[in-house]
N, CA, C and O of each residue as an XYZ file, in Angstrom:
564
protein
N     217.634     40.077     47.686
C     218.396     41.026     48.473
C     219.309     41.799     47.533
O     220.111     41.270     46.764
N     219.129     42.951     47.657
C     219.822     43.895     46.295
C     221.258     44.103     47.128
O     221.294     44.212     48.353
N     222.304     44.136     46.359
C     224.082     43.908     47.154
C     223.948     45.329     45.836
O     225.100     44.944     45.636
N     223.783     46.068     45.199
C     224.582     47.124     44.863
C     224.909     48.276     45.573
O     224.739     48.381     46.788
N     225.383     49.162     44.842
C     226.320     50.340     45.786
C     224.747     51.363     45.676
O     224.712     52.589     45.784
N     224.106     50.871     45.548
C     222.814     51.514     46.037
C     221.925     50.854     47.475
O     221.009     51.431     48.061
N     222.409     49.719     47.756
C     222.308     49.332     49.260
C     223.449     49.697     49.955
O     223.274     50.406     50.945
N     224.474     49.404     49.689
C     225.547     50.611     50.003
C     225.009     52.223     50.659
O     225.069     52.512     51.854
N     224.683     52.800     49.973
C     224.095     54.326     49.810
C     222.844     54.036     50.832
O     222.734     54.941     51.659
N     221.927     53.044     50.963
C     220.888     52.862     52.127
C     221.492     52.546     53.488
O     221.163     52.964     54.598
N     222.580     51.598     53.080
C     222.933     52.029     54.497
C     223.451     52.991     55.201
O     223.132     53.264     56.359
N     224.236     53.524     54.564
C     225.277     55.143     54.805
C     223.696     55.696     55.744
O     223.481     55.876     56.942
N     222.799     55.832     54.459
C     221.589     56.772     54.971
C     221.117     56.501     56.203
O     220.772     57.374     57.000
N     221.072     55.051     56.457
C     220.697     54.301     57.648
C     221.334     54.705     58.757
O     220.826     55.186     59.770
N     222.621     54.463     58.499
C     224.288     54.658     59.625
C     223.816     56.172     60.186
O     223.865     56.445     61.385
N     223.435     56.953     59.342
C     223.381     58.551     59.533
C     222.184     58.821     60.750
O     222.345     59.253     61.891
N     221.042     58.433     60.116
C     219.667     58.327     60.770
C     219.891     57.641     62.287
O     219.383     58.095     63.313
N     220.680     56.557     62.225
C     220.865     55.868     63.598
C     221.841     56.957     64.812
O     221.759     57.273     65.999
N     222.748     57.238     63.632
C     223.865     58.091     64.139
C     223.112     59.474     65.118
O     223.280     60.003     66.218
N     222.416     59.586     64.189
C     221.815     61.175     64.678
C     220.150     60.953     65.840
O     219.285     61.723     66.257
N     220.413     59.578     65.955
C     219.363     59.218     66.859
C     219.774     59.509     67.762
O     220.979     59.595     68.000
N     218.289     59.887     68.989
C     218.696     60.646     70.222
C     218.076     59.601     71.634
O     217.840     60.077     72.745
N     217.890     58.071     71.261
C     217.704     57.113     72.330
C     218.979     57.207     72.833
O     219.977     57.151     72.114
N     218.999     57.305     73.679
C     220.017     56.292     74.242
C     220.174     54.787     74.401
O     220.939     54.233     75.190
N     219.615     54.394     73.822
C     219.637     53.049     73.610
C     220.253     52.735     72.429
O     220.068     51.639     71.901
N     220.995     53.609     71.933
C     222.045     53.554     70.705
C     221.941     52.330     69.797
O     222.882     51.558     69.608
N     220.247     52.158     69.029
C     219.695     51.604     68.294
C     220.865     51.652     66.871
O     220.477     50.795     66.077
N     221.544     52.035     66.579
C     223.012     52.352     65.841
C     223.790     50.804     65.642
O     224.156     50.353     64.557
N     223.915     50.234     66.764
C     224.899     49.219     66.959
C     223.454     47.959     66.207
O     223.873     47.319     65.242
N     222.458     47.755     66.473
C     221.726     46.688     65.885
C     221.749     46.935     64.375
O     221.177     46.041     63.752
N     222.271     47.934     63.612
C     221.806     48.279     62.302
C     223.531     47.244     61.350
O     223.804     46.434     60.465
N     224.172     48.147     62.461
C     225.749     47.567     62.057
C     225.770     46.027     61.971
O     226.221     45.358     61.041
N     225.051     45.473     63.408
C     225.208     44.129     63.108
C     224.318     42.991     62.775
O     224.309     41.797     63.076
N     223.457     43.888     61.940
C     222.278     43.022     60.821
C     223.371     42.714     58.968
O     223.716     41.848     58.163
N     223.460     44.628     59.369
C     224.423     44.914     58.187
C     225.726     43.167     57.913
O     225.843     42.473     56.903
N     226.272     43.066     58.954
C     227.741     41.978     59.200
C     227.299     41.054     58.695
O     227.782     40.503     57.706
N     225.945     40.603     59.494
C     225.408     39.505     59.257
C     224.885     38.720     57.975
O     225.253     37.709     57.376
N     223.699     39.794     57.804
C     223.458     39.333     56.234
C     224.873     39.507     54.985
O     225.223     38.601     54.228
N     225.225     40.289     55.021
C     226.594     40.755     53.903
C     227.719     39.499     53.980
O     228.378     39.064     53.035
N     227.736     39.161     55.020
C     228.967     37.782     55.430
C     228.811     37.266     53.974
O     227.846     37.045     53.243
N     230.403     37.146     53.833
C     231.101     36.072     52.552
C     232.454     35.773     53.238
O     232.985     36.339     54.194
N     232.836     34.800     52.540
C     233.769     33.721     53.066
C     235.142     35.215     53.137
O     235.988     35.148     54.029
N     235.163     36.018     52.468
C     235.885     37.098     53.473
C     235.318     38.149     54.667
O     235.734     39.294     54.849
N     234.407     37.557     55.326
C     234.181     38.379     56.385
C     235.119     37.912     57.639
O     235.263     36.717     57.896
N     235.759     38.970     58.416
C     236.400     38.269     59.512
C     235.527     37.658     60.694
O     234.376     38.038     60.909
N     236.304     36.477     61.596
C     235.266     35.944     62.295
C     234.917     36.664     63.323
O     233.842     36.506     63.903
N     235.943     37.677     63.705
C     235.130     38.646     64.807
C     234.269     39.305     64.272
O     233.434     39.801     65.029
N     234.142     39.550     62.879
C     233.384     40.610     62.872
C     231.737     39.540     62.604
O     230.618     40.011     62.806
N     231.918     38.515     62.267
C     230.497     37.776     62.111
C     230.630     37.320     63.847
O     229.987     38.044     64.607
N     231.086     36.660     64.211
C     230.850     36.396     65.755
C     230.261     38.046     66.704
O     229.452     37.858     67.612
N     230.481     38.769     66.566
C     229.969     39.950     67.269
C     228.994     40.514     66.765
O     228.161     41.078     67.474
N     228.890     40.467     65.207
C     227.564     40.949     64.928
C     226.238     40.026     65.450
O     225.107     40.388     65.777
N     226.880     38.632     65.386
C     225.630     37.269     65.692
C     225.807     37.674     67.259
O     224.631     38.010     67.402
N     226.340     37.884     68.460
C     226.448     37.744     69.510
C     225.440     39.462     69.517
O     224.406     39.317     70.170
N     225.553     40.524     69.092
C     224.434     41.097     69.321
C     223.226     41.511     68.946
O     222.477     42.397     69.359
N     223.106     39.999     67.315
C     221.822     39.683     66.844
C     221.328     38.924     68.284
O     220.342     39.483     68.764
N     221.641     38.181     68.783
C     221.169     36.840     69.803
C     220.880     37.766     70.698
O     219.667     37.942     70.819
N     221.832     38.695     71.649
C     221.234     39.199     72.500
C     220.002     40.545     72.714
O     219.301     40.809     73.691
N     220.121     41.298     71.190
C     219.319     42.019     71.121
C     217.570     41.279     70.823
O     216.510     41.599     71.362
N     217.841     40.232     69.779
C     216.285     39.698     69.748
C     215.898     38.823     70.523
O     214.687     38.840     70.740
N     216.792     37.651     71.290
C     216.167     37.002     72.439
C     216.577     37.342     73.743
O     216.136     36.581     74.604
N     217.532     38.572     74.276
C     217.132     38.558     75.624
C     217.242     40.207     75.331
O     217.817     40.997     76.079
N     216.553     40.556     74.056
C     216.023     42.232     74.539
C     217.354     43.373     74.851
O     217.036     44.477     75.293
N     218.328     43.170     74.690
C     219.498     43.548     74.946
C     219.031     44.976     74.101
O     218.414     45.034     73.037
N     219.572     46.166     75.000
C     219.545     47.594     73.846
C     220.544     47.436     73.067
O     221.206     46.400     73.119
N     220.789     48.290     72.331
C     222.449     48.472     71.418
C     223.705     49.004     72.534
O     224.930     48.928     72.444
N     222.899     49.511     73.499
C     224.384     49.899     74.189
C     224.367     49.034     75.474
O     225.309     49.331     76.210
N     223.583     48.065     75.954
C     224.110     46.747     76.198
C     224.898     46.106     75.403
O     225.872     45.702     76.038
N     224.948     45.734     73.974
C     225.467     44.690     73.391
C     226.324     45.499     73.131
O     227.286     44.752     72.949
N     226.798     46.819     72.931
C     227.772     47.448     72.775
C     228.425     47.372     73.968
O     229.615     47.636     73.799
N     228.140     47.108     75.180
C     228.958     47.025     76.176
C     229.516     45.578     76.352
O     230.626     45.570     76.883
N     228.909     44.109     75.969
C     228.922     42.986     75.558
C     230.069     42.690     75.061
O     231.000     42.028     75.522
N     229.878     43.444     73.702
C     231.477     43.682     72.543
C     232.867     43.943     73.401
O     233.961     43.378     73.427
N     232.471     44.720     73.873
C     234.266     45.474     74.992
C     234.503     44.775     75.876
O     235.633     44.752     76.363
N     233.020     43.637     76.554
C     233.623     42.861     77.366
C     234.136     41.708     76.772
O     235.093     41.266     77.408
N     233.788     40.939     75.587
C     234.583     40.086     75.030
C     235.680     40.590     73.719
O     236.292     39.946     72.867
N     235.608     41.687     73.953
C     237.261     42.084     73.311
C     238.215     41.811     73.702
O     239.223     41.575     73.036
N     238.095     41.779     74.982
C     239.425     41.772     76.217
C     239.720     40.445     76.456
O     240.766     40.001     76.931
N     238.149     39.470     75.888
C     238.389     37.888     76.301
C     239.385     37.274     75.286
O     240.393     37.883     74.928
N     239.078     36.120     74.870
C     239.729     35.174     74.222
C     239.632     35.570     72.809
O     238.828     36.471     72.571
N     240.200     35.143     71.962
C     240.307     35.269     70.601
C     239.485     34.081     69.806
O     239.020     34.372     68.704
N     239.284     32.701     70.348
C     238.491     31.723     69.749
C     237.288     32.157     69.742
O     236.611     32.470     70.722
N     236.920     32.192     68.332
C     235.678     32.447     68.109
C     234.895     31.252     67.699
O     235.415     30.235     67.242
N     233.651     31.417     67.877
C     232.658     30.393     67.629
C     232.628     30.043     66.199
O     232.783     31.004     65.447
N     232.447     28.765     65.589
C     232.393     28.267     64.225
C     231.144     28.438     63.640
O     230.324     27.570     63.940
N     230.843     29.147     63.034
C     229.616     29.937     62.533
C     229.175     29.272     61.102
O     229.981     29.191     60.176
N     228.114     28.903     61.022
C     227.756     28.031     59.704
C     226.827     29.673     58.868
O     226.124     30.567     59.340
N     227.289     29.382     57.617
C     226.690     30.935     57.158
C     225.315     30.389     56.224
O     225.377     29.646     55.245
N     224.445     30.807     56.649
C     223.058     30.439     55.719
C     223.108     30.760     54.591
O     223.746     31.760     54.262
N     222.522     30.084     53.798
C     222.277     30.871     52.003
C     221.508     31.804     51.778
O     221.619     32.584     50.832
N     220.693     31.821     52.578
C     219.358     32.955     52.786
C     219.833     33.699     54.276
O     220.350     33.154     55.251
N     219.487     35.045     54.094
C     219.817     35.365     55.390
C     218.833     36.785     55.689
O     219.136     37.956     55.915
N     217.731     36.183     55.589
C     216.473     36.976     56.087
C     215.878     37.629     54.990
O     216.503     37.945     53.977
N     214.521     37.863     55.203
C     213.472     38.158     54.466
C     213.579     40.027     54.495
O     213.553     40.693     53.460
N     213.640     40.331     55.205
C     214.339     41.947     55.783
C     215.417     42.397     55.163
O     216.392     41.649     55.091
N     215.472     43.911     54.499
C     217.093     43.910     54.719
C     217.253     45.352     54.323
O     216.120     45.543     53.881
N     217.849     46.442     54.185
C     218.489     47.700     54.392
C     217.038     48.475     53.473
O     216.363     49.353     54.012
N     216.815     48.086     52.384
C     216.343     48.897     51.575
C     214.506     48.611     52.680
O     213.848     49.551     53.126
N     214.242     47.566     52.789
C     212.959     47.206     53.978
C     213.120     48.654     54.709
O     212.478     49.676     54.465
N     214.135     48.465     55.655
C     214.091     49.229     56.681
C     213.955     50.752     56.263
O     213.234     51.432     56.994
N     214.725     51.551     54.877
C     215.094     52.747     54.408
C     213.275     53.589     54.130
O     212.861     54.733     54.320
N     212.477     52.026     53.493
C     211.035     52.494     53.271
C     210.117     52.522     54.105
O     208.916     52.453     53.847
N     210.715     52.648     55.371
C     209.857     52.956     56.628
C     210.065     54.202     56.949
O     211.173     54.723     56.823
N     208.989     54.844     57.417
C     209.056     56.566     57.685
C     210.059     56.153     58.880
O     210.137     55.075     59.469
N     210.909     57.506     59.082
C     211.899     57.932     60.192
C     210.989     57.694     61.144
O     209.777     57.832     60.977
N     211.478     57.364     62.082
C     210.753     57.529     63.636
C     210.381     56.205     63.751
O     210.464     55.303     62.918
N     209.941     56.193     64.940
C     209.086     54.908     65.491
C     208.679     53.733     64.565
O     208.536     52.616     65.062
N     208.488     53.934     63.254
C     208.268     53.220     61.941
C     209.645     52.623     61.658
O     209.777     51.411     61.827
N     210.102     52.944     61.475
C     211.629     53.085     60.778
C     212.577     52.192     61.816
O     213.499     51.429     61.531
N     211.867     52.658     63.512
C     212.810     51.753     64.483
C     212.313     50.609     64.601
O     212.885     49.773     65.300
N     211.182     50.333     63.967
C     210.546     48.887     64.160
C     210.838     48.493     63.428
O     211.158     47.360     63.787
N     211.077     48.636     62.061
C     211.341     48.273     61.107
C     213.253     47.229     61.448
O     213.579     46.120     61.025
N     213.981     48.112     62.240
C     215.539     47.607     62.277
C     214.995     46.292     62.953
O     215.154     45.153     62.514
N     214.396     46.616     63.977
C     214.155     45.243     64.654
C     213.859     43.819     63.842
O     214.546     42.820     63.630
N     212.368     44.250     63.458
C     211.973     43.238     62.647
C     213.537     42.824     61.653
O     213.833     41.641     61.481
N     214.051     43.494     61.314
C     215.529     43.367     60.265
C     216.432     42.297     61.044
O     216.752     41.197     60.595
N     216.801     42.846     62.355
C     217.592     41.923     63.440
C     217.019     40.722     63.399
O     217.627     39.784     62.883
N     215.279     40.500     64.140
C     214.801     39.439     63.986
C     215.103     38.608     62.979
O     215.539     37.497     63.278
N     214.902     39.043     61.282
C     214.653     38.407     60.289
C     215.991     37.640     59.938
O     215.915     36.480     59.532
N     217.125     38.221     60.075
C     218.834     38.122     59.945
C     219.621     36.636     60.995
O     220.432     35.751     60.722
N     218.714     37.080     62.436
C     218.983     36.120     63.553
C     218.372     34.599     63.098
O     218.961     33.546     62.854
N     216.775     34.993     63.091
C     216.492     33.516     62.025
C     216.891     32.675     61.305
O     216.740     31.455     61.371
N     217.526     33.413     60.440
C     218.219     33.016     59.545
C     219.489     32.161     59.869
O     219.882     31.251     59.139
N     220.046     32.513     60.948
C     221.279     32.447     61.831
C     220.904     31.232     62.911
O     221.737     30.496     63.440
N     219.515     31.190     63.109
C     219.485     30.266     64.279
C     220.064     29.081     64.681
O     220.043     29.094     65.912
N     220.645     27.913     64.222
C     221.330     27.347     63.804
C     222.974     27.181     64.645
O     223.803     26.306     64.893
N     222.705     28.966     64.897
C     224.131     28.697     65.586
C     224.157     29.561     66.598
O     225.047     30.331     66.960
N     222.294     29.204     67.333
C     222.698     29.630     68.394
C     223.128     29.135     69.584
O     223.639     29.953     70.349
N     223.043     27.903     69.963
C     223.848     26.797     70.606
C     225.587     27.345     70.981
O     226.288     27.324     71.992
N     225.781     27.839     69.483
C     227.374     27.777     69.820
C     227.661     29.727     70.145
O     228.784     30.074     70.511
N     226.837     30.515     70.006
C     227.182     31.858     70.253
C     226.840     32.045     71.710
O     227.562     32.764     72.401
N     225.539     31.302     72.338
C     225.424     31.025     73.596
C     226.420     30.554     74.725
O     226.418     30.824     75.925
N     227.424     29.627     73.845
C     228.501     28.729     74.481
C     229.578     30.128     74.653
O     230.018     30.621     75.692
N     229.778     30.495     73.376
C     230.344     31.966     73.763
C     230.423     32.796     74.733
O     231.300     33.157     75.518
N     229.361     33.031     74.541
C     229.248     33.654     75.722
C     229.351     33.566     77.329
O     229.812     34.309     78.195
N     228.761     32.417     77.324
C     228.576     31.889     78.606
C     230.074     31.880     78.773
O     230.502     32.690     79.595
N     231.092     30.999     78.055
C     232.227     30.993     78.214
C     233.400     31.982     78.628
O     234.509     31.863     79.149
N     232.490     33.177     78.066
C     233.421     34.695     78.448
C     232.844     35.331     79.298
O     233.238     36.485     79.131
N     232.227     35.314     80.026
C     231.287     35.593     81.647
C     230.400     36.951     81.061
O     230.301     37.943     81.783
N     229.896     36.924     79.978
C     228.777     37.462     79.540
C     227.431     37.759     80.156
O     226.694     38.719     80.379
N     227.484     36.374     80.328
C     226.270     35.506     81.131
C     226.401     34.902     81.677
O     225.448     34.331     82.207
């Protein structure tokens, strides 16, 4: 997994491409929180790994769009502040920014984020027991 300011620069490109996407399904928010996910180091904050994993989980196992799980986020903003204890993998998917950048724009390119989400969540599985509890706990679900 390449960490220079040239995956840096893929994602910007990424952020842009999502940005200027015209789903409404604001495929945007799954890119951000593959991005959280894999990048996590012992300075990532826990909201920001608890929300990216809460809309890895709901986007790849219950299909959630980005602006579901973007609506997800605002409803547990308002909840509690305890966040789930998140164990961080050493590997964190086979997928990752520069994958997704070498997929043609379009339909290629959006399969590509997915498979990325998928590959990131995997990686993550581990703790889905406790992002589930999360949720459930903040009337999510």
């Amino acid at each position: 997994m390449d960490t220079t300011n040239t995956d840096r620069e893929k994602y910007d490109a990424l952020c842009g491409y999502t940005l200027a996407h015209r789903d409404p399904a604001f495929v945007h928010q799954h890119v951000v929180d593959a991005y959280v996910a894999q990048r996590a180091t012992e300075h990532t904050k826990a909201i920001q790994l608890a929300f990216s994993l809460v809309g890895l989980y709901l986007h790849v196992e219950r299909r959630f769009t980005g602006r579901q799980v973007q609506r997800a986020h605002m409803q547990l903003a308002r909840r509690e502040r305890a966040f789930p204890s998140i164990v961080v993998p050493a590997g964190r998917g086979s997928v990752d920014v520069a994958d997704v950048m070498a997929a043609a724009a379009g339909p290629e390119r959006d399969a590509a984020i997915d498979a990325w989400c998928a590959a990131v969540w995997d990686a993550y599985r581990e703790n889905g027991p406790a992002v589930i509890e999360y949720l459930r706990r903040n009337g999510v679900f």
